[in-house]
C-alpha positions in Angstrom: -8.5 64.7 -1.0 -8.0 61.4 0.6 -11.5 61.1 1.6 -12.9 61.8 -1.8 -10.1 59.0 -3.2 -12.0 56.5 -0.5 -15.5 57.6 -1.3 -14.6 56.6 -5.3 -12.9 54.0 -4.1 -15.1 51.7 -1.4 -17.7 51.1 -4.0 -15.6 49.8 -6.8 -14.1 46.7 -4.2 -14.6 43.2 -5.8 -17.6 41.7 -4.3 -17.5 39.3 -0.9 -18.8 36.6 -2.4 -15.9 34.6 -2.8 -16.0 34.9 1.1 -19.5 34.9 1.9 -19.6 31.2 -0.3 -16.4 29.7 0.8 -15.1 27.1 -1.3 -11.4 26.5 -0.7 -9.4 24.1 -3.0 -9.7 20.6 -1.2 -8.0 17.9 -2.5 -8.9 14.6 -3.8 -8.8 12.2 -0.5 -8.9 8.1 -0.7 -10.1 6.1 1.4 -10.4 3.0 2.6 -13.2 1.0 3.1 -13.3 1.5 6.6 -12.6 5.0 6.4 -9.1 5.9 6.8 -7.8 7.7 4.7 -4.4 6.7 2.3 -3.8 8.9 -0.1 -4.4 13.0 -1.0 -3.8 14.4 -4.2 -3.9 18.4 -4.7 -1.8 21.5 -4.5 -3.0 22.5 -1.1 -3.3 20.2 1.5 -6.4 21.4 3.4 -8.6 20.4 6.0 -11.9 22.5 6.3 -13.3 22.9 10.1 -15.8 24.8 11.2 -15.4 27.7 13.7 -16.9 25.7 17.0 -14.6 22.7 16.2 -11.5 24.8 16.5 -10.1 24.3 20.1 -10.0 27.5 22.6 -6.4 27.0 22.8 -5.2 27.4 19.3 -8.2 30.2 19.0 -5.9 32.1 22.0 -3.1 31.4 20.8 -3.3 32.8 17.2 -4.7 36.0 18.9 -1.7 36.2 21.0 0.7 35.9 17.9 -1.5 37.7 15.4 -3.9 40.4 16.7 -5.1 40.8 20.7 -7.9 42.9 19.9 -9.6 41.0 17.0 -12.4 41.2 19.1 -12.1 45.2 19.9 -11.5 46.7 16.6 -13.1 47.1 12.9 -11.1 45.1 10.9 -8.2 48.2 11.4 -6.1 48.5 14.7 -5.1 51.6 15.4 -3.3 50.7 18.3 -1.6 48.2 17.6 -0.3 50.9 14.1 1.0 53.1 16.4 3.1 50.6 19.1 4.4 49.0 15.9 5.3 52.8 14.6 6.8 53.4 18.0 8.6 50.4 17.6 10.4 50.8 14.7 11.2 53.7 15.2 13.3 53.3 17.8 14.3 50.1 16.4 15.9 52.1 13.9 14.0 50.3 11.2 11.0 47.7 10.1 10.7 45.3 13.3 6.9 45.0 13.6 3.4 44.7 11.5 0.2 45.7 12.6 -1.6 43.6 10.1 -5.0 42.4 11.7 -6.5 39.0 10.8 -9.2 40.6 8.9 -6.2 42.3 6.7 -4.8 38.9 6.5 -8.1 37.5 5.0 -8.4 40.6 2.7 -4.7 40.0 1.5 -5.3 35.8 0.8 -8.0 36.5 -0.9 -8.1 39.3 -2.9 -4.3 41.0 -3.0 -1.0 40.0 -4.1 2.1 40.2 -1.5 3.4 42.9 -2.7 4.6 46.1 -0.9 3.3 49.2 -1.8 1.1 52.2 -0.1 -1.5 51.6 -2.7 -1.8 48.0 -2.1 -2.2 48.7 2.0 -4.6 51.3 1.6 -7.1 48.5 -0.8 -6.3 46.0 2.1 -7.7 48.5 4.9 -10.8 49.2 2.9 -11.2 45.7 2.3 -10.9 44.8 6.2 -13.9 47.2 6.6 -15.9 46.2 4.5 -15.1 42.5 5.5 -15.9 43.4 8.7 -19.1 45.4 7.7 -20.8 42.0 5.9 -19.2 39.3 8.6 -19.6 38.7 11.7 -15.9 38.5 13.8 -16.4 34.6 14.1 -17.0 34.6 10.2 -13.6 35.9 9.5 -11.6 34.0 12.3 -12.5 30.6 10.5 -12.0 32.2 7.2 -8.1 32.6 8.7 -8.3 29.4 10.2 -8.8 27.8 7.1 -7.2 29.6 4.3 -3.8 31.2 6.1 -0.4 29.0 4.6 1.6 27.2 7.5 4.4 25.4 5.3 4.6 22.1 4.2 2.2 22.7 1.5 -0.5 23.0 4.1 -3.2 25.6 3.8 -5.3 25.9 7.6 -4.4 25.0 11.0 -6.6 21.8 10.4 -4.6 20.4 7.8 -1.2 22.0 9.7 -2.1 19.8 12.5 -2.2 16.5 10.8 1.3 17.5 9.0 3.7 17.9 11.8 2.0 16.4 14.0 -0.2 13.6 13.0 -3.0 14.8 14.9 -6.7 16.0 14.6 -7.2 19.6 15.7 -9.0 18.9 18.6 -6.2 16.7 19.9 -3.2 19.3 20.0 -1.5 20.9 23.3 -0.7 24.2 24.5 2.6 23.7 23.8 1.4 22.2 19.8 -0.7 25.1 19.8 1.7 27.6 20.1 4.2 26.3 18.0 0.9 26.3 15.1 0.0 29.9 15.9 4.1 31.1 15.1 3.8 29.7 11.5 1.8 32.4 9.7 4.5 35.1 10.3 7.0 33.7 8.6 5.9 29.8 7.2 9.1 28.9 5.8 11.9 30.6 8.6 9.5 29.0 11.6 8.3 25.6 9.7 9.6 23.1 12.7 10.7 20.7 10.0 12.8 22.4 8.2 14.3 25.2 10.6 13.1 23.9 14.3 15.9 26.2 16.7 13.4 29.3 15.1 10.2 27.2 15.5 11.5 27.0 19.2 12.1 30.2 19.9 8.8 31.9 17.9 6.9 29.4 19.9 8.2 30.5 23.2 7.2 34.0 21.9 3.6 32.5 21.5 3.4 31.2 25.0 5.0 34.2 26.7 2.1 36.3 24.9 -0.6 33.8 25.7 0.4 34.2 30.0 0.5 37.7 29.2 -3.2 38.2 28.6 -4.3 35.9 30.8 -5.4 33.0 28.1 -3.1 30.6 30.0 -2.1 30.0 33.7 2.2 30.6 34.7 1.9 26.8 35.5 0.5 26.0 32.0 3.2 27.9 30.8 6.0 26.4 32.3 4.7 22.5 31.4 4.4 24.1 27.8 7.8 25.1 27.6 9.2 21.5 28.9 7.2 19.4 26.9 9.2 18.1 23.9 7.4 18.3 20.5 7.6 15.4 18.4 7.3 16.7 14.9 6.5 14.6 11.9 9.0 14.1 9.3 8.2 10.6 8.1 6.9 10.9 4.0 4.0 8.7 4.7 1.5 10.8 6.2 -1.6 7.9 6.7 -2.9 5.2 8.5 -1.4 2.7 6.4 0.5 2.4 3.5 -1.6 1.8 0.6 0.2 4.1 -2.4 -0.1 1.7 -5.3 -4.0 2.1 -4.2 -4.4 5.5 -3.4 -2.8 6.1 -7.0 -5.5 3.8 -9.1 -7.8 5.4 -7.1 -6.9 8.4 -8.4 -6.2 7.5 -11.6 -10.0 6.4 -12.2 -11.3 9.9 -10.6 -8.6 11.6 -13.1 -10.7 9.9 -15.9 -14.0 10.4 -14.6 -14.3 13.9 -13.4 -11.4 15.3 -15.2 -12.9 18.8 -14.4 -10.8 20.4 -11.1 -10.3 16.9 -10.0 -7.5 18.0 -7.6 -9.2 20.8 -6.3 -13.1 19.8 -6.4 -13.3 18.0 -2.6 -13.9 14.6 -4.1 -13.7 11.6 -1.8 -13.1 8.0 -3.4 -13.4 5.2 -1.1 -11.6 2.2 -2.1 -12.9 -1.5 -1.4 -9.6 -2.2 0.3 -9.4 -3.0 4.6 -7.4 -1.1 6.7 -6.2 -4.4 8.8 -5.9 -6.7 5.3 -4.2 -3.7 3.6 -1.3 -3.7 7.2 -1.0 -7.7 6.6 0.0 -7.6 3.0 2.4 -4.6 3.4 4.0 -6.0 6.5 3.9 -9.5 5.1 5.8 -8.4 1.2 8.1 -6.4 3.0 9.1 -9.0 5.4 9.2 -11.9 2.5 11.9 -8.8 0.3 13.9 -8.5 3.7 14.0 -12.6 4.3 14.9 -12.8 0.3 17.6 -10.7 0.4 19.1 -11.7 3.7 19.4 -15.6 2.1 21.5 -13.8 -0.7 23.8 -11.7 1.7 24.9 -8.2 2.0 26.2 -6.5 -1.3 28.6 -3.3 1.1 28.0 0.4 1.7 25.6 2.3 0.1 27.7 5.2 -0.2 30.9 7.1 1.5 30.2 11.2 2.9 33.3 13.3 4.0 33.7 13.6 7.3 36.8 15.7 8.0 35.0 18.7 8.5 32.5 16.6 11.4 33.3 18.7 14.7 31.4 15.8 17.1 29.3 12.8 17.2 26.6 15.6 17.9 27.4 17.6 15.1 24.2 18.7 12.9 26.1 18.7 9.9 25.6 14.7 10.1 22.1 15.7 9.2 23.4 17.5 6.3 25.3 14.9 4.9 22.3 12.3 5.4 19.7 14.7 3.5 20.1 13.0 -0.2 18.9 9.5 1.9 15.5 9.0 3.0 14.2 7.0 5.3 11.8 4.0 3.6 9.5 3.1 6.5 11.5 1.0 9.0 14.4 1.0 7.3 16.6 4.0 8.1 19.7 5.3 6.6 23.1 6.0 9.1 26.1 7.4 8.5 29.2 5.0 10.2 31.4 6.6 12.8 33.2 4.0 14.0 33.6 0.2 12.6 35.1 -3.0 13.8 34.2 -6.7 13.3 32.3 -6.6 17.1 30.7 -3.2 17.0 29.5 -0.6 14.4 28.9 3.0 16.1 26.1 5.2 13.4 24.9 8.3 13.5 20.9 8.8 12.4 19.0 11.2 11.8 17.4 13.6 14.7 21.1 13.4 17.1 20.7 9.4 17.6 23.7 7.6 18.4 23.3 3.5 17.7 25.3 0.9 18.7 25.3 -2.2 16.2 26.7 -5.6 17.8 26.5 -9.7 17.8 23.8 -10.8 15.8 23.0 -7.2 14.4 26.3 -7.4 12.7 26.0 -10.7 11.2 24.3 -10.2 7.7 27.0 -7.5 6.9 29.8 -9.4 8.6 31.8 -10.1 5.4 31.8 -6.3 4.7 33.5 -5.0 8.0 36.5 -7.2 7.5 39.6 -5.4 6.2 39.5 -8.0 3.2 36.7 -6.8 1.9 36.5 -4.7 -1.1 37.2 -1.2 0.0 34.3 0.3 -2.4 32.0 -2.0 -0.3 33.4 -1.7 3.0 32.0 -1.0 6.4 34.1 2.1 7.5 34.1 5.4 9.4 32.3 7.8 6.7 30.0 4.8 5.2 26.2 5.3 4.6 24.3 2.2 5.7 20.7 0.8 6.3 19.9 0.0 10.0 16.7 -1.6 10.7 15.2 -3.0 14.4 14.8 -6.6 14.6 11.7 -8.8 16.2 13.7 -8.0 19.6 14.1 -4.3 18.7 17.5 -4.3 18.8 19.3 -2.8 15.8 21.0 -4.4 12.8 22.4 -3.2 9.7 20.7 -4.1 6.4 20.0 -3.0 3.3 17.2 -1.3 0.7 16.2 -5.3 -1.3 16.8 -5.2 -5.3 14.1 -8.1 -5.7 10.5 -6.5 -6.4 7.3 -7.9 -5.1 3.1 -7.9 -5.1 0.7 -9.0 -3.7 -3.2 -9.1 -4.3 -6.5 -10.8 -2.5 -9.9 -10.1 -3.4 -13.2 -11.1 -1.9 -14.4 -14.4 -4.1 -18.1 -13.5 -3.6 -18.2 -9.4 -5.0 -14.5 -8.9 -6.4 -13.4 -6.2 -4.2 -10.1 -5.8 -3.7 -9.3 -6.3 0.0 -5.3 -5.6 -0.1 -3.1 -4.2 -2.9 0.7 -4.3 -2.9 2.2 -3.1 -6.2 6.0 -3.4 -5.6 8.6 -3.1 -2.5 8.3 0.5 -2.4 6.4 3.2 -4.0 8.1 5.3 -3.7 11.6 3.6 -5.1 9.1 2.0 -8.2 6.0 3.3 -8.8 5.3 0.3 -11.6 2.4 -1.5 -10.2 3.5 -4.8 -10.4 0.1 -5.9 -9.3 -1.9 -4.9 -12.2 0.6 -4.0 -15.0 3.7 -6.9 -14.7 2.9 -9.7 -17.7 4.7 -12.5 -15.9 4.7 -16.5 -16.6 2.9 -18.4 -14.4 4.8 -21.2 -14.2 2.8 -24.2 -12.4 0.2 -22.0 -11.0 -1.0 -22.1 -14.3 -1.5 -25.9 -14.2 -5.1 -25.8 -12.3 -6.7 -24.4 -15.5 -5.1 -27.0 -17.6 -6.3 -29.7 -15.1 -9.7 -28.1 -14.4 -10.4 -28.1 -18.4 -9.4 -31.6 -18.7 -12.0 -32.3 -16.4 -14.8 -31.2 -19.2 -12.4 -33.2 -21.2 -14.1 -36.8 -19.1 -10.8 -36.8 -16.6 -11.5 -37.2 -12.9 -9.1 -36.7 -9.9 -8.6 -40.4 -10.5 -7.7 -40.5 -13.5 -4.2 -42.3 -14.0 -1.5 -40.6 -16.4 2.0 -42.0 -16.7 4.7 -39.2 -15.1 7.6 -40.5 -17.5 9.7 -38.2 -19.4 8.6 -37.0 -22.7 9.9 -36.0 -26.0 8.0 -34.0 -29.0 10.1 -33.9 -32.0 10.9 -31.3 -34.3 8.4 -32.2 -36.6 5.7 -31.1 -34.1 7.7 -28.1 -32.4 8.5 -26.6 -35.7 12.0 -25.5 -34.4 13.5 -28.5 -32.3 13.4 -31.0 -30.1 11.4 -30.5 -26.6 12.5 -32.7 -24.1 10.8 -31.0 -21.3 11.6 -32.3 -17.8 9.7 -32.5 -14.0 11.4 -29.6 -11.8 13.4 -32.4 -9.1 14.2 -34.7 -12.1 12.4 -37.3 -10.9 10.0 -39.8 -12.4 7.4 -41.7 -10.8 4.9 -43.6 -13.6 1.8 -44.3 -13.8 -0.4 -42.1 -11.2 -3.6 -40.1 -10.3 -3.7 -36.7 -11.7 -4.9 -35.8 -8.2 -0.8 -36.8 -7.3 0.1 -35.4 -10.1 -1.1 -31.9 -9.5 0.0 -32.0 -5.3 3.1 -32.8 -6.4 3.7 -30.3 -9.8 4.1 -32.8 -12.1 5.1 -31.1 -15.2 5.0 -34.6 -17.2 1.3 -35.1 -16.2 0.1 -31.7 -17.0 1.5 -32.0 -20.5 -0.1 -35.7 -21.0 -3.3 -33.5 -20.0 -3.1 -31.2 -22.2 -2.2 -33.0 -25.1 -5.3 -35.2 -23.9 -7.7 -32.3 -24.1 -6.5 -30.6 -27.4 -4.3 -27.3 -27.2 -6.5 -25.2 -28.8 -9.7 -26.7 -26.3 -7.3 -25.5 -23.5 -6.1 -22.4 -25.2 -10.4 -21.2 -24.9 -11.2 -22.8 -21.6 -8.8 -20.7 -19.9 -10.9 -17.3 -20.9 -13.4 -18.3 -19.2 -11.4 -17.4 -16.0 -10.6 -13.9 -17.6 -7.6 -14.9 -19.3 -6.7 -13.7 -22.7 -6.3 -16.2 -25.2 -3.2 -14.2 -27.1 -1.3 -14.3 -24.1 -1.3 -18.3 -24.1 -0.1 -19.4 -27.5 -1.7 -23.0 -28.2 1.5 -25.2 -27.9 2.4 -27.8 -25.1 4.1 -25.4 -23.4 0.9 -23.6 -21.9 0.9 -26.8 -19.8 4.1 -24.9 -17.7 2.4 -21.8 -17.8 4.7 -20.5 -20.6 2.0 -17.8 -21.2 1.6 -14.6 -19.5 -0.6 -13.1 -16.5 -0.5 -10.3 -14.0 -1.3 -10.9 -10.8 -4.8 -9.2 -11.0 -5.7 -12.1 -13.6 -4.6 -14.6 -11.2 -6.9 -13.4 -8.4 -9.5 -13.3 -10.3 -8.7 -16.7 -11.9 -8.4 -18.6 -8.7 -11.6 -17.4 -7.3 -13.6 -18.7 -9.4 -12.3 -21.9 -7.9 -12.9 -20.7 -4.5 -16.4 -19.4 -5.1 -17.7 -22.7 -6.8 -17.6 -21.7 -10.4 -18.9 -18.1 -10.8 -16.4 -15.3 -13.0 -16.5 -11.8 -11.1 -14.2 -9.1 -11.9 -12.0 -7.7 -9.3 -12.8 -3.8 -8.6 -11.2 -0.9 -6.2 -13.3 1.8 -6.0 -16.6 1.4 -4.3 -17.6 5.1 -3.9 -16.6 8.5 -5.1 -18.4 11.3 -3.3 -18.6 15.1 -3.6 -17.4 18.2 -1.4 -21.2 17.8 -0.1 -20.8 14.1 0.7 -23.2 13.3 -2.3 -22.8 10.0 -4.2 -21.6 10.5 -7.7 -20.1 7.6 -9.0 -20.7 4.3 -7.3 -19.5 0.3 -8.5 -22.4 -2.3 -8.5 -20.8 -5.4 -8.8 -22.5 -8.5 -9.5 -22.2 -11.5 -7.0 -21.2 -14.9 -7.4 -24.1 -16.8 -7.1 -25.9 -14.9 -10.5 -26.0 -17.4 -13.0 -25.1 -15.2 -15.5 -21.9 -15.0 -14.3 -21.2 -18.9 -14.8 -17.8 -20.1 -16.1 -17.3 -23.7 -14.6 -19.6 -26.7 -13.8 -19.8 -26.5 -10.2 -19.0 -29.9 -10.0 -15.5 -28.9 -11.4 -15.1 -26.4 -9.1 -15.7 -29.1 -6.1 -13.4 -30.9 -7.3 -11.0 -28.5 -8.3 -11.2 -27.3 -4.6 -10.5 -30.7 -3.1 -7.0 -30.7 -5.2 -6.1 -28.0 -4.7 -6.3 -28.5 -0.8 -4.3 -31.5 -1.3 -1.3 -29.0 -2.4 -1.4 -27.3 1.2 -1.7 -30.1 3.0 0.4 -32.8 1.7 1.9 -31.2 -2.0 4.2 -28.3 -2.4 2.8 -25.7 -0.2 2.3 -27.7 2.6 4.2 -25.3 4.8 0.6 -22.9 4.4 -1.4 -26.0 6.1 1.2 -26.9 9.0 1.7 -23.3 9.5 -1.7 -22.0 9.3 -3.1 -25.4 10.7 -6.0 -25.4 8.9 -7.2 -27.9 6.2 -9.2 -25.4 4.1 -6.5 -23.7 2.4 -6.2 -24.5 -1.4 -3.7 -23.1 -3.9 -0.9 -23.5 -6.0 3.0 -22.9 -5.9 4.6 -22.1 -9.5 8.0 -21.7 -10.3 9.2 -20.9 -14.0 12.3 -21.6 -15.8 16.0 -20.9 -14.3 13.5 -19.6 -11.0 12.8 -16.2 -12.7 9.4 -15.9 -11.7 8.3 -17.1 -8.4 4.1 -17.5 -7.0 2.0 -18.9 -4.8 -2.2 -18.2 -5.7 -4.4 -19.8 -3.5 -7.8 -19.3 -1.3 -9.6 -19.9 1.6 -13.6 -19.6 0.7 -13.7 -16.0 1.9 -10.7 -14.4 0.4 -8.4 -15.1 -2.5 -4.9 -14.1 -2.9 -1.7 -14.2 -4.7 1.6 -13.7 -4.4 4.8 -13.1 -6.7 7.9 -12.1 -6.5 10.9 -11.4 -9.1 13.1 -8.9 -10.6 12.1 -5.8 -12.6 14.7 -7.1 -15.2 13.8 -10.8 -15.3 17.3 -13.1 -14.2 17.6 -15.8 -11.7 16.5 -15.8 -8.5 19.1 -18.6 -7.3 18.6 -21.7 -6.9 16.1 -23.2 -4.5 14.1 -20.1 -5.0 10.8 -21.5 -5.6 7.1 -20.6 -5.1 7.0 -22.5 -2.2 10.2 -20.7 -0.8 10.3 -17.3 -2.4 6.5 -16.6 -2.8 4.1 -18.4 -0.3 5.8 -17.2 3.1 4.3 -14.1 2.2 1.0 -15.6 1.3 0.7 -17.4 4.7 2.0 -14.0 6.5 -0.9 -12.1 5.0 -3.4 -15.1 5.7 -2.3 -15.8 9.1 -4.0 -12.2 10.4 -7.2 -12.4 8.1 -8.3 -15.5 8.9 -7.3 -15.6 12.4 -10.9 -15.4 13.8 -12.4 -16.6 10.5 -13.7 -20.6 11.5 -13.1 -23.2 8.9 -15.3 -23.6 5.7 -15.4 -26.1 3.5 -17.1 -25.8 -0.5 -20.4 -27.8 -0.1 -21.1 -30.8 -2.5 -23.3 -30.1 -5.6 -25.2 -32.3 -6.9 -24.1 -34.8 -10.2 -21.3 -36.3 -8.3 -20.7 -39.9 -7.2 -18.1 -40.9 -5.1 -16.4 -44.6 -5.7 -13.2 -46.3 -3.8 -10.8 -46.2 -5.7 -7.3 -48.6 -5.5 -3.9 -46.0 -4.7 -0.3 -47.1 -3.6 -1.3 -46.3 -0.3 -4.5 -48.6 0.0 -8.4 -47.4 -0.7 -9.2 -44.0 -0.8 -12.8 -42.3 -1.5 -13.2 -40.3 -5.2 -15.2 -38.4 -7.0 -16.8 -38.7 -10.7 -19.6 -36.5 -12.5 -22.1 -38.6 -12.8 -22.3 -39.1 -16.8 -18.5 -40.4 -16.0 -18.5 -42.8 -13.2 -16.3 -45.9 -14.5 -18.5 -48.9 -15.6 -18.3 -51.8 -12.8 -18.3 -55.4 -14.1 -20.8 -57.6 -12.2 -20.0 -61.3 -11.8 -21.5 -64.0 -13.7 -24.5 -65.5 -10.8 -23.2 -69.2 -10.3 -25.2 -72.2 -12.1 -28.3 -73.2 -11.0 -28.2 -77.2 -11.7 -32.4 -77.2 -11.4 -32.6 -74.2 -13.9 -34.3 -74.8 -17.4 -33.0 -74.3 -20.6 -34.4 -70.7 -22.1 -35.8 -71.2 -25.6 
């Protein structure tokens, strides 16, 4: 009877081909442009390999955990049924399977988990005729790739990169081992979550491995004593690049909305590994500095510990589960307090000591004075971070929010993208969706369109206070005022703009016509709607996002050319075939014209004047070099705080502010607030980049011109130069009358 039931039953299996054509679900990677990758998107994290890449001692090891004679039997092991009978038997109940690995592969693919005679005995004729059409090595990699290891990870290859941040080929015996325990039992041996069982099914592993001879007693022994060091950081890449990896995605979700998560796609982004590290480091460091000038606001939170046994007790881990780390800045729980010395508890059993200068930002908060809701006392949770001399402090997760952007001026690819503090605190990409005001980094687009208008750099425009009256304002009174209060008359606008005059730069617009202005400005891809034609534009009253401002500025830095900033270079198939792919146009295409490149030149040559001698004349002395250009803004009651500037082979911007606009506090400029982490990204692009200056085009003519400091060399287009007034020639007393 059972032989008829398998002779109807065999030919009615489901075909192989899902087997025989592999095509798991891979995810949608990102990449950079130097081929790291930042960002995976998917159900299953996966990473295909092929059967020769996977290392002998994994291969050994998941036949000592899983099935010994793989390589002896038909898909069915009879005896490994029968010890596993004999087993449980005396065991007095269910202690071991005899599932082979070609059962396994039948079961992922084809069967549900569930427990029944009926279901074992399609699995069995499965495994035969898996292993009639395959060859053994077939249905090895099949496992390798398709078993589930925890962590949302689907094959050893992608296991390996999860808790351990390796490639396959690069894992240990001992790494090995620990891999080859998960497919028992993912969740009750996952090393993350439960790592006392990880242990001990790994030392299962390596006891079964020296038992049949796939590794030496001595290997065994070092396997044993070497501490695994198992990921458990959220950020599982090369750098951190969210607010890029998630546009990236965004535009593959639009284009290929068809199994986008499961297809293999690959998107390489325009952004450098190295440029991408500098702007991170460089925002967070500029948060940190911020928040440190505005002084600690007390605890994070209280946990109970009256139930706490030790120092050592893993219920401290327990109570520190709700807070996660956020890169370098780790959350503690306070053991012991006084004003010399804080003793915390951190996550993983480490004891820190906090002292001297550690203590110093949070000083106020230990004393017994201080608000008890605030406090620094046994039971608090607190931020502890190392410093430069990796010693600990205490600080604390920043409210302020931050971005930063730099593109290349010649193509418009993006070469680093920071959207906010944290991604994953905000995921509000305040990079390319904040409408901010510009404040005086607005002012080079007023100034560069009073150019067209016939100003030059030496033009003279009184700096005086000003007042439009109702009549023009339609509401009251504007009685607008330079940011220190002070006046200084008559003077070049090439002053003027080093020094943010906000007098000057309305006298300029006035001088040029609002609406003239309110135009010009699109040309450097701003929208006219967002800058209402009144006086005010002349502060940058409008509003921008940082992308615009990129964008904006390099057309400065490129010598007059519009090109439009882009992210995604490449997106590629599971086959590595090219199916979507950005050709940008390059600056240098006359088409893409928006400025005189005369005005550009000269634009340029201001603009370095604010980094050497103006308001951001910290980037100059800092970065010594002389061809930086830029501008600081600042807006009203220091809301909104930037620094946009260039040298000729990369553009960048950077602003900071709250989510929910409010003061800053005072002294907060864009020369404070916003360019030290301009000149922190800049310092590690351009260290090995040599000095360039914008060449001269041709239509210019260059006069002395008088200043309060003595001569000094300008230039004029050509059609503007100022008229010089010859002398009369002295009388000659032999002339003759003319008729």
């Amino acid at each position: 009877m059972v032989a008829i039931v398998l002779i109807l039953t065999y030919p009615n299996l489901p075909s192989l081909e899902i087997l025989t054509d592999y095509r798991p679900k891979i995810p949608l990677r990102v990449y950079t442009a130097d081929n790291h990758l930042i960002g995976e998107f998917g159900e299953e994290k996966r990473e295909l390999v092929q059967f020769p890449d996977v290392p002998d001692v994994l291969k050994h090891a998941i036949l000592a955990a899983e099935d010994e004679r793989f390589y002896q039997h038909g898909g069915i092991d009879a005896l490994g049924i029968t010890r596993a009978a004999i087993s449980n038997f005396l065991g007095g109940g269910r202690r071991q399977g005899a599932s082979t690995i070609t059962q396994q592969v039948a079961k992922n693919f084809f069967l549900s988990s569930e427990k029944t005679y009926t279901r074992k005995i399609y699995e069995a004729l499965l495994a035969f005729k898996i292993e009639h059409n395959l060859t053994k090595d077939q249905i090895f990699e099949l496992y390798i790739n398709q078993i589930y290891l925890g962590q949302r990870a689907y094959g050893f290859g992608a296991a390996a990169q999860i808790y351990f941040g390796k490639q396959l080929k690069e894992i240990s015996i001992a790494e090995a081992a620990m891999l080859a325990g998960l497919p028992k039992a993912p969740s009750a041996f996952n090393p993350v979550v439960n790592p006392k069982r990880a242990g001990l099914r790994q030392q299962y592993v390596l006891r079964r491995m020296r038992e049949l001879g796939f590794i030496t007693p001595e290997q065994h022994e070092s396997a044993l004593k070497q501490p695994l060091v198992v990921k458990r950081e959220t950020n599982d890449y090369a750098v951190h690049a969210e607010y890029v990896a998630e546009m990236a995605r965004q535009i593959a979700a639009e284009s290929f909305p068809a199994d986008v998560y499961s297809r293999g796609l690959k998107i390489y982004t325009t952004v450098i590994k190295n440029d991408q590290e500098a702007a991170y480091r460089s925002v967070r460091r500029n948060a940190f500095d911020y928040d440190r000038r505005h002084g600690y606001r007390g605890a994070e939170a209280y946990v109970d510990l009256s139930d706490i046994k030790s120092e050592h007790d893993e219920a401290l881990d327990v109570l520190l589960q709700d807070y996660d780390d956020n890169d370098d800045l780790h959350p503690a729980i306070v053991l012991d307090a006084t004003p010399k010395q804080v003793r915390a508890y951190r996550r993983g059993g480490e004891l820190i000591t906090i002292g001297d200068s550690g203590l110093k930002f949070a000083a106020r908060m230990i004393d017994e004075k201080s608000p008890p809701n605030k406090r620094i006392r046994r039971g608090a949770v607190i931020r502890v971070q190392k410093d430069d001399k990796n010693n600990w402090r205490i600080a604390q997760m920043p409210e302020i929010e931050s971005a930063f952007i730099s593109t290349d001026p010649q193509t418009g690819a993006i070469r680093a993208l920071v959207g906010g503090f944290d991604f994953g605190r905000n995921k509000f990409n305040h990079a390319t969706q904040a409408w901010r005001q510009p404040g005086s980094s607005f002012k080079p687009f007023i100034y560069s369109g009073a150019l067209e208008k016939g100003f030059s750099p030496a033009s003279i425009v009184n700096d005086e206070p000003i007042s439009i009256p109702a009549s023009v304002t339609g509401s009251q009174t504007w009685e607008p005022k330079n940011y220190d209060g002070k006046y200084e008359g008559p003077m070049r606008i090439r002053t003027a703009l080093t020094k943010s005059k906000n007098m000057v730069s309305i006298r300029l617009l006035q001088a040029s016509g609002v609406h003239f202005i309110q135009d010009y400005v699109t040309r450097f891809g701003f929208e006219a709607e967002k800058h209402p034609a009144y006086l005010t534009m002349a502060l940058g009253a409008g509003s921008v996002t940082p992308w615009q401002m990129v964008a904006a500025y390099s057309v400065f830095a490129n010598g007059g050319f519009r090109i439009q900033p882009y992210i995604v270079s490449q997106i590629r198939d599971d086959k590595d075939q090219v199916i979507a792919e950005a050709h940008p146009i390059s600056a240098g295409d006359e088409s893409l014209r928006a400025i005189d490149a005369r005005n550009a030149y000269l634009m340029d040559s201001m603009l370095r004047d604010v980094t050497i001698s103006g308001t951001a004349a910290r980037a100059g002395a800092t970065l010594k070099r002389r061809d930086l250009a830029g501008k600081t803004g600042t807006t009203n009651e220091h809301v909104d705080a930037w620094f946009c500037g260039y040298q000729r082979t990369v553009v960048g911007c950077s602003w900071i502010g709250f989510d929910q606009p409010k003061n800053m506090g005072k002294g907060e400029t864009g020369g404070s607030a916003a360019l030290p982490a301009w000149i922190g990204y800049m310092d590690k692009v351009l260290k090995d980049v040599p000095q360039t200056f914008m060449p001269q085009p041709e239509g210019l003519a260059a006069l002395d011109v008088e200043t309060p400091k003595g001569p000094a060399r300008e230039w004029f287009y050509f059609e503007n130069v100022p008229p010089v007034v010859e002398p009369e020639p002295p009388l000659d007393p032999d002339a003759k009358p003319v008729d």
